[in-house]
FIVO-789320 format. One record per residue (C-alpha): y, z, x. Coordinates in pm, 1 decimal. Example, Ala and Ser with C-alpha at 12.3 -4.5 7.8 and 13.67 -1.06 7.14 Angstrom:
BEGIN
> north,up,east
> -450.0,780.0,1230.0
> -106.0,714.0,1367.0
This chain:
BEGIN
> north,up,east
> 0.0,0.0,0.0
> 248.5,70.7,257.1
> 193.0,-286.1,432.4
> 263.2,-448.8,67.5
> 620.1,-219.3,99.4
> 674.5,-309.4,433.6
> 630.4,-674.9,401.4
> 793.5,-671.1,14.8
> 1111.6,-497.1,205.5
> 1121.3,-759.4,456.7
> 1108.2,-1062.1,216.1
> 1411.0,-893.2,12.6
> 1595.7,-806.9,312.7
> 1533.4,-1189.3,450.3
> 1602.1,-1354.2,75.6
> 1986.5,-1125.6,90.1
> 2068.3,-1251.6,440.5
> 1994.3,-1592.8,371.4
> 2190.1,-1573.8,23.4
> 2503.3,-1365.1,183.1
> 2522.9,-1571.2,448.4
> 2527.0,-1892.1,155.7
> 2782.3,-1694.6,-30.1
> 3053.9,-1615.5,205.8
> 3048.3,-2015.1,380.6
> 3036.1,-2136.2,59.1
> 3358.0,-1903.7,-10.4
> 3508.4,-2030.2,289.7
> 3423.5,-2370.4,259.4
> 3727.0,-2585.2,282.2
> 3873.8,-2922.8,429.2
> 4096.8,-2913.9,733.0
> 4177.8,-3137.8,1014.1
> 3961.6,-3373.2,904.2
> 3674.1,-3208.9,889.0
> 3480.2,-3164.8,574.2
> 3270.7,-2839.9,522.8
> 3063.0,-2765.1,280.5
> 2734.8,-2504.4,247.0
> 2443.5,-2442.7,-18.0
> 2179.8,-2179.6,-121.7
> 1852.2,-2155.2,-279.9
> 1524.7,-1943.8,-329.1
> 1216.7,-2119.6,-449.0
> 907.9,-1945.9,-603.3
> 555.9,-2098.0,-667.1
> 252.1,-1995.2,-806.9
> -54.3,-2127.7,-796.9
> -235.7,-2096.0,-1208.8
> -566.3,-2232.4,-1070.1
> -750.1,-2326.1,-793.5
> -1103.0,-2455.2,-750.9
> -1097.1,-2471.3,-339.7
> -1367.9,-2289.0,-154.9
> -1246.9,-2441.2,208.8
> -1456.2,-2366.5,485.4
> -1350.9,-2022.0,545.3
> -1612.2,-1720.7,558.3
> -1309.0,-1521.5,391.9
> -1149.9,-1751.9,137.3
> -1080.2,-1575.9,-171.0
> -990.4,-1658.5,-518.4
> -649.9,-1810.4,-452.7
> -557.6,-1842.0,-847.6
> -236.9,-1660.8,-947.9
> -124.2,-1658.5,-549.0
> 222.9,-1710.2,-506.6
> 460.6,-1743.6,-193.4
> 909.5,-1698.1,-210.4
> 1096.0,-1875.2,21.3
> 1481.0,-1861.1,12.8
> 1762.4,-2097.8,254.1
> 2065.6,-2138.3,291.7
> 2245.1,-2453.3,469.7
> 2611.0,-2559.3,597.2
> 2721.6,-2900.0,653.3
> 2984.7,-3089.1,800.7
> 3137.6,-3420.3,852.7
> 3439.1,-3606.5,991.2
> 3550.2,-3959.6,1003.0
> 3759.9,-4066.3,1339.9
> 3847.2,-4461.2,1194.5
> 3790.3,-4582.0,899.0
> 3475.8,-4753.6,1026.7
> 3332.0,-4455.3,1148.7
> 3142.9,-4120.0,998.7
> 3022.4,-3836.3,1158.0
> 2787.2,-3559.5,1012.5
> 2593.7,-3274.6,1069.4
> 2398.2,-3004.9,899.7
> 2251.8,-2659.1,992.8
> 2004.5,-2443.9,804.9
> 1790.9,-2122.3,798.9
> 1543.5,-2103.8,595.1
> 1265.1,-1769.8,524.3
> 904.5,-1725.7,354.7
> 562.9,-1648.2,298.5
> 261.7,-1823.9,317.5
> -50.8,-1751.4,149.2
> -360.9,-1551.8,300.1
> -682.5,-1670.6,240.7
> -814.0,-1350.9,158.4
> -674.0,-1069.8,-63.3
> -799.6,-795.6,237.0
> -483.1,-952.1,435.9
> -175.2,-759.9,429.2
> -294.9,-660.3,94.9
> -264.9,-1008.0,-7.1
> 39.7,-1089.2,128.8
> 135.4,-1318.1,405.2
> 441.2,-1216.2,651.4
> 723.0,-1344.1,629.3
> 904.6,-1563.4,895.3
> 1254.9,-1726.4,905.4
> 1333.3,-2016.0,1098.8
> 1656.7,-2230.6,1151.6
> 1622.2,-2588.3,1138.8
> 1858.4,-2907.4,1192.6
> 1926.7,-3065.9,858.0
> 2118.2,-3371.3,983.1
> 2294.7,-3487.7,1311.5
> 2416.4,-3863.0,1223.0
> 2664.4,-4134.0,1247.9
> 2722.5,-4442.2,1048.0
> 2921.6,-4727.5,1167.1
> 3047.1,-4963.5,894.5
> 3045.0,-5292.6,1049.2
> 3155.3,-5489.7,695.0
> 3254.2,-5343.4,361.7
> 3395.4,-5633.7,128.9
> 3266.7,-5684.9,-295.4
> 3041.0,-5952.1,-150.1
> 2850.5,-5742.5,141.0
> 2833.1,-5450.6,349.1
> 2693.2,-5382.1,664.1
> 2592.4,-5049.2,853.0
> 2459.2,-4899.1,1127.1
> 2334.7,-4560.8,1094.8
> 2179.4,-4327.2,1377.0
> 2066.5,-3987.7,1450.9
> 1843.2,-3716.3,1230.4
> 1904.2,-3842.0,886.8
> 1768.4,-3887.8,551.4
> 1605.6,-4168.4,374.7
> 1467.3,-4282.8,72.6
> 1381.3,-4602.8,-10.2
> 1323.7,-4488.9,-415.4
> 1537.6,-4248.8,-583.4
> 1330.3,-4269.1,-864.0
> 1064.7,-4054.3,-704.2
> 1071.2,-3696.8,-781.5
> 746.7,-3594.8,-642.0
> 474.1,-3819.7,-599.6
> 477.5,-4202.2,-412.6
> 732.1,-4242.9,-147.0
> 365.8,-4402.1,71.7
> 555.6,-4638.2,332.0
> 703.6,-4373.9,522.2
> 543.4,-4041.5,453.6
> 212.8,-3947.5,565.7
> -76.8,-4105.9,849.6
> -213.2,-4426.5,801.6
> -546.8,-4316.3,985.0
> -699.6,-4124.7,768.0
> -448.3,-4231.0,490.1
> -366.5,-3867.2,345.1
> -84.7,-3862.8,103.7
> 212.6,-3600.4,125.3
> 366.6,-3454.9,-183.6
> 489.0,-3124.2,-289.5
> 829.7,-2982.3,-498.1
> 1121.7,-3123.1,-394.5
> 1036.9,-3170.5,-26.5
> 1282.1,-3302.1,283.8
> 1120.1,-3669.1,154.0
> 1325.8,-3606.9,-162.7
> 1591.6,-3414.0,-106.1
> 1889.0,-3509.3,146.5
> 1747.6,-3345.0,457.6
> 1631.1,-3565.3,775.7
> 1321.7,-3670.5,757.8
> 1404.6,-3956.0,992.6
> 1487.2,-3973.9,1369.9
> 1597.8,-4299.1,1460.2
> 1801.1,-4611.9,1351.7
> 1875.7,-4756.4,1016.1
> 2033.9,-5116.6,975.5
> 2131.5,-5143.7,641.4
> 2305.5,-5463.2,467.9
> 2344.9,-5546.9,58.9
> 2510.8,-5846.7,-82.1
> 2534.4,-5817.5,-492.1
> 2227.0,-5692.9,-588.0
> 2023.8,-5726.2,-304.5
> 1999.2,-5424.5,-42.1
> 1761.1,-5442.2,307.5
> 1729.3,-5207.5,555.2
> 1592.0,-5236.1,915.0
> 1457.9,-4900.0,1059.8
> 1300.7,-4750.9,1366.5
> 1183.6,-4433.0,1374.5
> 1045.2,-4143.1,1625.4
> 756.0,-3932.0,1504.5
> 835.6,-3592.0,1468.2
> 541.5,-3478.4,1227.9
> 179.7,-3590.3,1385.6
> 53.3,-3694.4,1667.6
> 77.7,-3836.6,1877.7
> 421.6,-3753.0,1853.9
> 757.6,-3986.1,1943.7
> 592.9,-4307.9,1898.1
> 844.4,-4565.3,1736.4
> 748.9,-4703.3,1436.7
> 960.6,-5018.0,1286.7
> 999.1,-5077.0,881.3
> 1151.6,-5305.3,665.8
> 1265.5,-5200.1,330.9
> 1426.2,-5478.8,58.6
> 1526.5,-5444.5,-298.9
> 1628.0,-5642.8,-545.9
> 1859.4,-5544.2,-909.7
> 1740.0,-5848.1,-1089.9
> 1898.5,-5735.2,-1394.7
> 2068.7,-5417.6,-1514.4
> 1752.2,-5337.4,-1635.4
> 1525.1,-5406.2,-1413.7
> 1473.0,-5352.6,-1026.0
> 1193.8,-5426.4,-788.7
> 1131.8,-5354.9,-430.0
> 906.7,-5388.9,-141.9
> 841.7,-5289.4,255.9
> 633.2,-5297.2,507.0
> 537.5,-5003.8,835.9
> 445.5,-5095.4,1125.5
> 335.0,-4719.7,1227.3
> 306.6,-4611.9,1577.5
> 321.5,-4979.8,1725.5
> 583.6,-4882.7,1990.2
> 369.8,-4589.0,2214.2
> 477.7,-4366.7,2467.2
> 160.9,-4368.5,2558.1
> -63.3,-4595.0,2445.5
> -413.7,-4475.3,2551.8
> -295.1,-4156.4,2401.9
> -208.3,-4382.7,2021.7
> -536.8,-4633.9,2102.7
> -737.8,-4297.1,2097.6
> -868.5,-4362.3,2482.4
> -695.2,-4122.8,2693.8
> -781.2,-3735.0,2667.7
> -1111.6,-3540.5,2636.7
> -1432.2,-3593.4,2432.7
> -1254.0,-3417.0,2160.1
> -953.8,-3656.3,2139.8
> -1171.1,-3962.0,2152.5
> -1278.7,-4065.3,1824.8
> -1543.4,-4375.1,1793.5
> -1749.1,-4520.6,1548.0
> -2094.3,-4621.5,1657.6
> -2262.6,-4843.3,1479.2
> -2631.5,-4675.1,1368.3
> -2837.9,-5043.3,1315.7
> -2743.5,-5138.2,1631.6
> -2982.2,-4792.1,1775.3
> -3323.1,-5015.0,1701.3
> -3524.0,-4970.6,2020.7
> -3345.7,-4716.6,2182.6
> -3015.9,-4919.3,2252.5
> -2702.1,-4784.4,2279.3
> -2470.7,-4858.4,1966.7
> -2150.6,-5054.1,2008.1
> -1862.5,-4813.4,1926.3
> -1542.7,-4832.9,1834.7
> -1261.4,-4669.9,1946.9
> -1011.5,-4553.8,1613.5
> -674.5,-4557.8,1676.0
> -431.1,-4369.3,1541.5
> -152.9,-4670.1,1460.4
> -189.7,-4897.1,1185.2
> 9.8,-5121.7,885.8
> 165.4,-4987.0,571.3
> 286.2,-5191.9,298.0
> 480.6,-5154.9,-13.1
> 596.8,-5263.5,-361.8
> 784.6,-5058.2,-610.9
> 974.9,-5150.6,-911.8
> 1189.2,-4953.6,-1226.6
> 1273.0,-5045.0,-1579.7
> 1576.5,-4914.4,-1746.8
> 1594.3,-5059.7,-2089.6
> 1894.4,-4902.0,-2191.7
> 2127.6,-5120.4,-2101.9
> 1917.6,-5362.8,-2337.2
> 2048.7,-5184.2,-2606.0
> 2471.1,-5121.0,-2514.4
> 2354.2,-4835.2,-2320.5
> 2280.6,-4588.4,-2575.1
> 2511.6,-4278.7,-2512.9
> 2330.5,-4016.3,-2687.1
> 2035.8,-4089.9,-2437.7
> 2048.6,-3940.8,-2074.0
> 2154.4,-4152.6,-1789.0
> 1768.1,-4098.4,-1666.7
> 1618.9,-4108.9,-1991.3
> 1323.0,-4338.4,-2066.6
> 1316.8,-4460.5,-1712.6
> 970.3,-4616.2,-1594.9
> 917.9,-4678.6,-1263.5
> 632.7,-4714.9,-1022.9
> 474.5,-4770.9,-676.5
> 203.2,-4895.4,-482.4
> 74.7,-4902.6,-139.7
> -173.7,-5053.4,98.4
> -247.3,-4795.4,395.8
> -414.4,-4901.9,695.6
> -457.8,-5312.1,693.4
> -786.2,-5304.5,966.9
> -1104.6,-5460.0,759.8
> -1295.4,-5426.5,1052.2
> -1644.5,-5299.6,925.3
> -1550.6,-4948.0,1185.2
> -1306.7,-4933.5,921.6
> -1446.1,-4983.0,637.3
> -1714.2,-4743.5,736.0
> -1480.2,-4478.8,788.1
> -1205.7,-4528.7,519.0
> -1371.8,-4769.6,287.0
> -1266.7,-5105.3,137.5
> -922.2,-5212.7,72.4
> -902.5,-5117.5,-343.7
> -981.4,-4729.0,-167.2
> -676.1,-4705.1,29.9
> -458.8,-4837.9,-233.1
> -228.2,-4501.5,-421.9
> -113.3,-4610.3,-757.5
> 185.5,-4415.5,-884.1
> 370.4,-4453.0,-1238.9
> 662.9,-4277.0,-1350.0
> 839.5,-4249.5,-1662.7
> 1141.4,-4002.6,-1788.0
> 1102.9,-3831.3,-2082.0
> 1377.8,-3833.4,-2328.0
> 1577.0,-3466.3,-2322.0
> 1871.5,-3636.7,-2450.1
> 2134.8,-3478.6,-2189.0
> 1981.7,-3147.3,-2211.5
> 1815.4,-3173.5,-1872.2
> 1927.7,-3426.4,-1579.1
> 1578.8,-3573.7,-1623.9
> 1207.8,-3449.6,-1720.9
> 977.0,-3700.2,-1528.3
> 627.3,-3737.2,-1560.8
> 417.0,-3904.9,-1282.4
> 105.5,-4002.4,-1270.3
> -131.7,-4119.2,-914.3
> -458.7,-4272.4,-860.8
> -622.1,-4323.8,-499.6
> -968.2,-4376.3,-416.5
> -968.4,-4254.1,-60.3
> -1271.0,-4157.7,79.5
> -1102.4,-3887.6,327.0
> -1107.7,-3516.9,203.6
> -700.0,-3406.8,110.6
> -705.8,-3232.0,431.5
> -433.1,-3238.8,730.6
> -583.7,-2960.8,927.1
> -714.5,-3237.7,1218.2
> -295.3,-3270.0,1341.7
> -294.5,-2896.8,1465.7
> -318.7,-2812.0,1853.4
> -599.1,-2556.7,1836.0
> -804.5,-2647.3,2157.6
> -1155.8,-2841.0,2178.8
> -1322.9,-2633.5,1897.6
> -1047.9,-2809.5,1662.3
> -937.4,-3167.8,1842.6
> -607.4,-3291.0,1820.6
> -689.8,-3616.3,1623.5
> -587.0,-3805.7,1315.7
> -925.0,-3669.2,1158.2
> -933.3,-3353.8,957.5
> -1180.2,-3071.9,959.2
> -1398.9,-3248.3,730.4
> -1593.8,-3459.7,971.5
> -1905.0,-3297.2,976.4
> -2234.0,-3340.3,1200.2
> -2539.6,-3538.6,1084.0
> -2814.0,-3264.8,1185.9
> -3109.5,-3575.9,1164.3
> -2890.8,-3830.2,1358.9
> -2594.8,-3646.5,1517.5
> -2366.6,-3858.6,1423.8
> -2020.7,-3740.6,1265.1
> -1930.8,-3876.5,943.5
> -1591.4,-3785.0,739.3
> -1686.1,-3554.0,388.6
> -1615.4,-3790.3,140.4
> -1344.0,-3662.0,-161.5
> -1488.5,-3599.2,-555.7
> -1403.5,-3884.0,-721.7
> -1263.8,-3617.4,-923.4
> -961.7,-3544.6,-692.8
> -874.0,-3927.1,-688.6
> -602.5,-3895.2,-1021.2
> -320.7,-3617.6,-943.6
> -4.8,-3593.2,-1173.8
> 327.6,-3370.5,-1176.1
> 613.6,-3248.8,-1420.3
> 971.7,-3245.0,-1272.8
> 1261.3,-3144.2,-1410.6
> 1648.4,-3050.6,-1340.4
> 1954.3,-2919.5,-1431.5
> 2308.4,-2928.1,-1304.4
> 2553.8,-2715.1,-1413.4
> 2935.1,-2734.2,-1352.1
> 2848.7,-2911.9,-1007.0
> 2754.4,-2629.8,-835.2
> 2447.9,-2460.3,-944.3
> 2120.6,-2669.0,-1016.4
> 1841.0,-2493.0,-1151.9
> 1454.0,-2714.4,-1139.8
> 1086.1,-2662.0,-1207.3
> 751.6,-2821.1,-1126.1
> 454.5,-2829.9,-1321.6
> 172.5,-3023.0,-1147.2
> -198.4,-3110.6,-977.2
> -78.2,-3317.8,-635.2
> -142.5,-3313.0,-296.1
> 3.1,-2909.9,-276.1
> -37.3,-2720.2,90.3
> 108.7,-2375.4,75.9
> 10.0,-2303.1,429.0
> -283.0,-2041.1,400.8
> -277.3,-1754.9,675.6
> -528.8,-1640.9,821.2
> -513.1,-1358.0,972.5
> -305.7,-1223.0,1291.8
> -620.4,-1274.2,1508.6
> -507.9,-1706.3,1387.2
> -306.6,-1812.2,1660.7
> -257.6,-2143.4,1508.9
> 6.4,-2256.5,1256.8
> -93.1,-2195.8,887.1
> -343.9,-2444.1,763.9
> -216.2,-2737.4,571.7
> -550.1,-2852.8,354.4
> -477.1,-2944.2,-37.3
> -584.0,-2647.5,-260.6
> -551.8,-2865.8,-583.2
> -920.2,-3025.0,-560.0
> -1032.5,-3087.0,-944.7
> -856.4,-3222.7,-1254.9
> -794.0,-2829.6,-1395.8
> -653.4,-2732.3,-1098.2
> -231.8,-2658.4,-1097.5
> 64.4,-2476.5,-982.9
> 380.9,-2384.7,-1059.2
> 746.6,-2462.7,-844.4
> 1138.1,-2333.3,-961.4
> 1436.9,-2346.3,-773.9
> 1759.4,-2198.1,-831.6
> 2042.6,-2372.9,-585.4
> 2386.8,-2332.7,-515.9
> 2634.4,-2627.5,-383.4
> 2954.8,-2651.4,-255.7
């Protein structure tokens, strides 16, 4: 009981630092010399209402009505030299909990931790800015998203491996929210309705990390109705080292092959082939607004009876390696589908979205943490498991039961300042479940959400300024 008190006291004492200290620059926040300052707050709280994950942990425990509180808060500013010319930057601190696996750790509770992060560090040069076209360069940490439509699930060209093509989701994460998610360079031109953008980016989330990875992005307002969009990621063709991205260099454990079991007739040795961690991403999206079909309709929400989509082809290698390992084409393929309810202005939006993928890989990132040779560094989770007959490793194929995932977002501005959301949904959800202070490694990032019943629950309160 007293380690629930003590670690209760320091979440509280963490969640009134972090909203003081959003408070009083908020306050403060003002323009002068040029500069433009501004700040916000927030504390999140989820719950998980069911669970079907056993994991692969001795100690995992029943993980249903678990929930973690994290709290932020974030100050931002920017400055423009010439009219050509913006400069921006952002600094945060944000504090939480994770989850323990089992209930006999820290009574159930995870510590807490607070870390400060970069939100931004960016310029944009505006090269051309007429009614017929504009051109910029933009550089630096920085956010981007390709469709604002997204509130949760899609977003698959630039989030998430290609080999083993795991899908990132989650409420209202740095992917869909204006925090940098990118380090590198974004070209960007439109002319009338049509808007490209040319981007490079450094990896910053798996390995092997730093790799540059070019995209192209294009979209297309064919009517006021009616958009579509497409892309393409070319992901980790630019290495820094590329026996460490062609999976070659480093020890037995970083070396991940496929060997081919009818070539073993007569004792030979199988050909093998090496895996590598880069590969091809590509893209299409599209939204229908049929509003404007109608004069608008001003009793509706600007939002209201949106329906939008995406879908993506991870991973373009139909090698039969490949195929073996991450099946055919149709099973690295995500489907999304969107569609805002009508709330008539009483929310921002309510959005409903649906996903289907077929992937053959288990929802499970835990393969991109350093833990030593008992848990390679690779692109391959935990769930490659050993053939005891042939000795072979083979990945644990997902339940074609986990292959449809949905989610429930919506939001709420009020007066500009304060926005208040929620999150109802069965996605691709990775608290981050401790284990234990003896765990030297970060918290492990497998999906808890494995069958059709399983769910959670996100809110958010936020303050802007």
């Amino acid at each position: 009981m007293k380690a629930l008190t003590f670690f209760r006291s320091r979440a509280l004492v963490q969640t009134g630092i972090c909203l003081v200290v959003g408070m009083v620059v908020c306050s403060t926040a003002e323009e002068k010399g040029g500069v433009t300052i501004g700040a916000a707050g927030w504390m999140n709280y989820n719950i998980i209402g069911n669970s079907s994950d056993t994991g692969n942990f001795a100690a995992r425990s029943d993980l249903n009505g678990r929930s973690s509180l994290s709290v932020g808060a974030q100050i931002s500013m920017s400055t423009k030299p010439s009219e050509r010319l913006n400069l921006s930057a952002a600094l945060g601190v944000a504090g939480g909990n994770t989850m323990p696996i089992a209930t006999t750790l820290n009574s159930g509770y995870a510590p807490s931790g607070v870390d400060v992060y970069v939100a931004s560090a960016q310029f944009t040069y505006l090269f051309q800015n007429s009614e017929k076209s504009r051109i910029s360069l933009t550089g630096g940490l920085f956010s981007y998203d390709y469709n604002p439509d997204v509130k949760n699930l899609g977003l698959y060209l630039l989030r998430g491996p290609v080999y083993p093509g795991i899908l990132i989701s989650g409420f209202e994460t740095k992917y869909v929210l204006p925090v940098a998610n990118m380090l590198g360079l974004q070209l960007h031109h439109e002319m009338g309705g049509f808007k490209h953008d040319l981007l490079l980016s450094s990896e910053m989330e798996f390995y092997p990390f730093f790799d540059l990875s070019p995209a192209y992005v294009a979209s297309y307002q064919v009517h006021p109705a009616f958009r579509i969009g497409a892309g393409v990621n070319f992901y980790h063709l630019i290495p820094v080292d590329s026996k460490l991205t062609s999976g070659v260099h480093g020890s037995a454990y970083q070396q991940w092959q496929y060997a081919d079991p009818s070539d073993t007739a007569g004792g030979k040795v199988p050909d093998t082939t090496k895996l590598s961690y880069n590969g091809t991403k590509v893209m299409a999206n599209a939204s229908f607004d049929p509003k404007p079909l109608f004069g608008g309709a001003g009793w509706l929400g600007s939002e209201d009876l949106k329906l939008y989509g995406e879908v993506a082809l991870i991973g373009l290698d139909n090698s039969d390696a490949y195929k073996k390992i991450y099946g055919d084409y149709l099973h690295r393929m995500p489907v999304m589908v969107g569609f805002n309810l009508p709330v008539f202005k009483q929310l921002d939006h309510l959005s409903l979205e649906v996903e289907w993928y077929g992937s053959r890989n288990e929802d499970n990132l835990e393969g991109y943490r350093i833990v030593g040779e008992s848990q390679p560094v690779s692109p391959y989770p935990t769930n490659w498991k050993l053939d005891p007959k042939t000795e072979n490793h083979y990945l644990a194929r997902r339940s074609i039961r986990d292959n449809w995932k949905w989610s429930l977002h919506g939001a709420r501005m009020v007066q500009q300042h304060v926005s208040v959301s929620f999150q109802v949904a069965n996605d691709h959800y990775r608290p981050g479940l401790f284990d234990g202070y003896a765990d030297s490694n970060p918290p492990h990032r497998n999906a808890v959400l494995v069958t059709p019943k399983d769910w959670y629950l996100s809110t958010k309160l936020a303050y802007f300024f």
